[in-house]
C-alpha positions in Angstrom: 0.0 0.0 0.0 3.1 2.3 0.6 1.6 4.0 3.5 2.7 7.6 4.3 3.1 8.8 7.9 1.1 11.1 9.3 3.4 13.7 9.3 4.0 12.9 5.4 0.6 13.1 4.4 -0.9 15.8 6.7 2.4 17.7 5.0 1.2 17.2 1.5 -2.2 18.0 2.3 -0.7 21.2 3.5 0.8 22.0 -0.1 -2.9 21.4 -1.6 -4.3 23.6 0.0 -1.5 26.1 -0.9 -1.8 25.7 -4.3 -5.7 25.1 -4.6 -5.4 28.9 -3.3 -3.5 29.6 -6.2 -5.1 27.9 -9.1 -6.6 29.7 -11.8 -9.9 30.1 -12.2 -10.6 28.5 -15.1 -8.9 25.5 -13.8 -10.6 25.4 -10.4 -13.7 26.1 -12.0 -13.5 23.2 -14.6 -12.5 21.0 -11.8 -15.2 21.7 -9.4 -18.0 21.2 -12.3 -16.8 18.2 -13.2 -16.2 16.8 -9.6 -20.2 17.9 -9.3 -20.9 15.9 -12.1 -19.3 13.1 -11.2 -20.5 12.8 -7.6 -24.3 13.4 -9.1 -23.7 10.5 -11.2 -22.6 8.0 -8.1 -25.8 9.3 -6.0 -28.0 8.9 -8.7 -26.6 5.2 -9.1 -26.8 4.6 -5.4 -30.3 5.7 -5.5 -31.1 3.3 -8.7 -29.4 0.5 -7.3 -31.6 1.3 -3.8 -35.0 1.3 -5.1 -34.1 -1.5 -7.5 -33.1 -4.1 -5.4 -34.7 -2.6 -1.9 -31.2 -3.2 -0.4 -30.2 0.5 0.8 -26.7 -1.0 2.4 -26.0 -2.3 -1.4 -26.5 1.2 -2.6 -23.9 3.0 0.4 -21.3 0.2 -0.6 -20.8 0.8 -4.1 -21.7 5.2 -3.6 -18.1 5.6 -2.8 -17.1 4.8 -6.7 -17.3 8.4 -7.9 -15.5 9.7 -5.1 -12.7 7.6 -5.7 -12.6 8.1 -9.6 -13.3 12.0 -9.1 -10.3 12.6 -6.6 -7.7 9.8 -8.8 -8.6 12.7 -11.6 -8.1 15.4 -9.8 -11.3 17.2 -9.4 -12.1 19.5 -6.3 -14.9 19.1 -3.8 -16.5 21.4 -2.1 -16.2 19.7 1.4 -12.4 19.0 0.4 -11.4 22.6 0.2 -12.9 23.2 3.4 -10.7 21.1 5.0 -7.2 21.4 3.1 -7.1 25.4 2.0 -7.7 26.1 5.0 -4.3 24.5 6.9 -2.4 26.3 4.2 -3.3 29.8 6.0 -2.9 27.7 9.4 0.5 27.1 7.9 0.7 31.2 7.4 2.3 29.7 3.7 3.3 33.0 2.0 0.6 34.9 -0.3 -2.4 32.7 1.1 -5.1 35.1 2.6 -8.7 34.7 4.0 -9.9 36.3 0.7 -7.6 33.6 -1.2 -9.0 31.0 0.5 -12.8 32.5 0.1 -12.4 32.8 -3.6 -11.5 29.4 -3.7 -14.8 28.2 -2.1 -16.3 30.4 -3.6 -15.5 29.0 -7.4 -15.4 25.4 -6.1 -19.4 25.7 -4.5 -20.3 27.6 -8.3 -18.5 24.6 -10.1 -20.0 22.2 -8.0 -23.5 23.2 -8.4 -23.2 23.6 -12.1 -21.7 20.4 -12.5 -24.5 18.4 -10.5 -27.3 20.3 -11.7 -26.3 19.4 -15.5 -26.6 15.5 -14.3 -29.8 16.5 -12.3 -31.4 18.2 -15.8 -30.1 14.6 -17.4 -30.9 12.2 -15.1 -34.6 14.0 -14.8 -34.6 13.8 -18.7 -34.3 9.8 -18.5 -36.7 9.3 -15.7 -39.5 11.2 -17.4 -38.6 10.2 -21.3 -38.1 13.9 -21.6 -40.5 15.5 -19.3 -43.7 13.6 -21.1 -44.3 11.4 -18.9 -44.9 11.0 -15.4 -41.2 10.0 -13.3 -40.3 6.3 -13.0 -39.5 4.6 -9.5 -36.3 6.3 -9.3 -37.4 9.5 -9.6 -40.2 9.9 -7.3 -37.7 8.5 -4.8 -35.9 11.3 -5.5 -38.2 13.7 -5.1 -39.8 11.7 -1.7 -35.6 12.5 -0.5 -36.0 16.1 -1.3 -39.5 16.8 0.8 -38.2 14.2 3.8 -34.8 16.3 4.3 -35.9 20.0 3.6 -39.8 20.2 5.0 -38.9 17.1 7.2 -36.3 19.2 8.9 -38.9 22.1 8.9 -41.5 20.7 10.8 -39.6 20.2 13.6 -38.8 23.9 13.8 -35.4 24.3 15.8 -34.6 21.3 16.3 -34.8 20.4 13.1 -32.2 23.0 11.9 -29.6 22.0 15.0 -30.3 17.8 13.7 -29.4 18.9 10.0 -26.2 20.9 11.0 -24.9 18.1 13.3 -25.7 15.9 9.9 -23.9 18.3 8.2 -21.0 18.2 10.8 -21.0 14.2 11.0 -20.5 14.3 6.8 -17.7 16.1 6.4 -15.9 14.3 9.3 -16.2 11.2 7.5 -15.7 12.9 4.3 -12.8 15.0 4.9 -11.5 11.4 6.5 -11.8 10.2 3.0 -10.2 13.3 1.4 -7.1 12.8 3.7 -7.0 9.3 2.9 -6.0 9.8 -1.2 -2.8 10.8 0.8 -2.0 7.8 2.9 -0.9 6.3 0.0 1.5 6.4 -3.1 -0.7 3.4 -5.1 -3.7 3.9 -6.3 -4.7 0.7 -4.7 -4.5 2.1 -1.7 -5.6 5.1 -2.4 -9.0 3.4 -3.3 -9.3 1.2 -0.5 -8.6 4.1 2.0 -11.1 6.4 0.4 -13.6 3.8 0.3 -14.6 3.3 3.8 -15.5 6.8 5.4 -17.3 7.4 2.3 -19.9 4.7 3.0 -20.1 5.2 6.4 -21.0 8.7 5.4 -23.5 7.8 2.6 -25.4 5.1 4.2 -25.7 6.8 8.1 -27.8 9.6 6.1 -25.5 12.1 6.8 -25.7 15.9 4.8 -23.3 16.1 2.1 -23.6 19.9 0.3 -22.6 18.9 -3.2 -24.5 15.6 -2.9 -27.6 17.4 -2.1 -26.7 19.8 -5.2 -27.8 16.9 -7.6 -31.0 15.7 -5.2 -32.8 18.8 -4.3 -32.7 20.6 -7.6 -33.6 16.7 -9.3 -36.5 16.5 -6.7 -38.1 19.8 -8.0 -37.1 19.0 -11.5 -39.0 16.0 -10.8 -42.1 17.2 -8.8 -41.7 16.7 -5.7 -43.4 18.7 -2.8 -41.0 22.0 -2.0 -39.7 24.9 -3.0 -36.1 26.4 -3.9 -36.2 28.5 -1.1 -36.7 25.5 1.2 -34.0 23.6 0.1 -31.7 26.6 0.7 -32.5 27.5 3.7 -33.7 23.9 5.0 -30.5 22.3 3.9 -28.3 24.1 1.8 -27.1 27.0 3.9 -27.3 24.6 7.0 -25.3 21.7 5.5 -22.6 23.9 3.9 -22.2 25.3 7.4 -21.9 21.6 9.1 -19.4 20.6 6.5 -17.3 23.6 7.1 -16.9 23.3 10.9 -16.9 19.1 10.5 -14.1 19.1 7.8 -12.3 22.1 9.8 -12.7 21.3 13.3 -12.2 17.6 13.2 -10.3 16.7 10.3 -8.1 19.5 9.7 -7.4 20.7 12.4 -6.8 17.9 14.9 -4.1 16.2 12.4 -2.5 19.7 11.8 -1.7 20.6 15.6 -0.7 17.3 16.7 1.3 16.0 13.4 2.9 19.6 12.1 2.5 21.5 15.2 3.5 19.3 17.3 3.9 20.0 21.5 7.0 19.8 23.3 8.5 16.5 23.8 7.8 15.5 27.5 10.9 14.5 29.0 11.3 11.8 31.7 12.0 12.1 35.1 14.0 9.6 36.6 13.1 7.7 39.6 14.4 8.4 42.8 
C-alpha cells in the first residue's frame, strides 16, 4: 500500500491547500463542475441501485465509486477545500489570505452546483422520457428525499435545523477522513481502499453532504416533488454547507495539523528516585 506517515501526508495535504489557493480560475472552476458531475452521477446510481433491489446498504457500498474516480482525476470538492485550503493559512504559507481561501470556495461551490445540476437536468430527462411522462420509481424517490430532508427538517422547527447541522457536521468528518485518505498512500490501490470506507459510512448513516444534495434537491423539483427552492436553501443548503465547514475544519483538519505539524513539546522523563 506504501503508507505515508502522518506527518508525510498531513504535510502534502498542507501543499494542496497552498496551491488550490493559487489555481486559476478557469482551472478550479473546470474541476469543481466536473467533480459535481461526477458525484451526481454515483448518488443517482446509489439511488437506482436502492429502489431497484430494496437493499439501501448495497447502494452506500458501491456510492463511494465516484469519489474515488473524481479525486484519482483530480477534481475539487467542495467539502475538500474546506478542509485542506484552510491549513495552508494555518500554515501562514506565504501569499495565502482569507480572501484567497474564500475565492476558492467560492469558485469550487459555483462549479459544484453547475456540475450536479447538468446531471440533475439529465438524469430527470431519462426518468420522465423527456418531461412527457410521469417520473419512473427512481425519480419519485428522488423527489420523496428532497420533501423528507428540507420540510422534514422544517416541521420540527429548531430542532430540526440544530439535527441537519450536526448531519452536516457528521459528513464532512467522514468525508474529509476520506479526502485525507488519497494521501495515505502512493498506489492507487491504496488510495481506493482508504477512500472507500469513510465514504460509505458517510452515505449510508444519512448524513448531509452539500454537493450531494446539489444533484438531489434541484432533481427532486425538477421531478415534482413537494417544495420549493427557497426550502432547500435555507432547510439544507445554507445549514449543510455550514456543518461541512466546521466538521471538515474542526475535526479533520485541524486535529491532524496541531498534533502532526504543530506538534507540543517532547515531555521529557524524570528519573526515579
Amino acid at each position: 500500500m506504501a503508507y505515508l506517515t502522518p506527518t508525510e501526508f498531513v504535510t502534502k495535504m498542507i501543499d494542496a491547500g497552498e496551491a488550490k489557493v493559487f489555481m486559476s480560475t478557469k482551472d478550479t472552476l473546470i474541476r469543481a463542475y466536473m467533480a459535481g458531475a461526477i458525484l451526481a452521477l454515483a448518488a443517482a446510481f446509489s439511488i437506482s441501485i436502492n429502489v431497484n433491489t430494496g437493499q439501501p446498504l448495497a447502494g452506500a457500498i458501491l456510492f463511494p465509486v465516484g469519489f474515488c474516480l473524481l479525486y484519482l482525476l483530480g477534481f475539487d470538492l467542495l467539502t475538500g477545500v474546506f478542509t485542506l485550503v484552510p491549513l495552508a493559512l494555518f500554515d501562514k504559507r506565504p501569499g495565502v489570505t482569507v480572501g484567497g481561501m474564500l475565492r476558492n470556495w467560492g469558485l469550487v461551490f459555483t462549479g459544484n452546483f453547475a456540475g450536479a445540476f447538468t446531471v440533475a437536468v439529465f438524469m430527470a430527462i431519462i426518468f420522465t422520457f423527456g418531461f412527457s411522462v410521469e417520473p419512473n420509481a427512481i425519480g419519485h424517490k428522488i423527489g420523496v428525499i428532497g420533501e423528507g430532508r428540507t420540510l422534514g427538517y422544517a416541521s420540527h422547527g429548531a430542532p430540526g435545523m440544530l439535527t441537519l447541522f450536526i448531519r452536516g457536521v457528521l459528513c464532512n468528518w467522514m468525508v474529509s477522513t476520506g479526502v485525507v485518505a488519497a494521501f495515505m498512500s502512493t498506489q492507487v490501490t491504496g488510495k481506493i481502499l482508504a477512500m472507500w470506507m469513510p465514504i460509505m459510512l458517510f452515505f449510508y448513516m444519512g448524513f448531509e453532504h452539500s454537493v450531494v444534495n446539489m444533484f438531489l434537491f434541484p432533481s427532486g423539483l425538477l421531478l415534482g416533488g413537494e417544495f420549493t427552492f427557497t426550502d432547500y436553501l435555507i432547510w439544507n443548503e445554507i445549514p449543510t454547507v455550514l456543518g461541512n465547514i466546521v466538521g471538515g475544519i474542526t475535526f479533520v483538519g485541524l486535529t491532524l495539523y496541531s498534533t502532526h505539524v504543530r506538534t507540543g513539546a517532547a515531555r521529557n522523563a524524570v528519573p526515579a528516585e
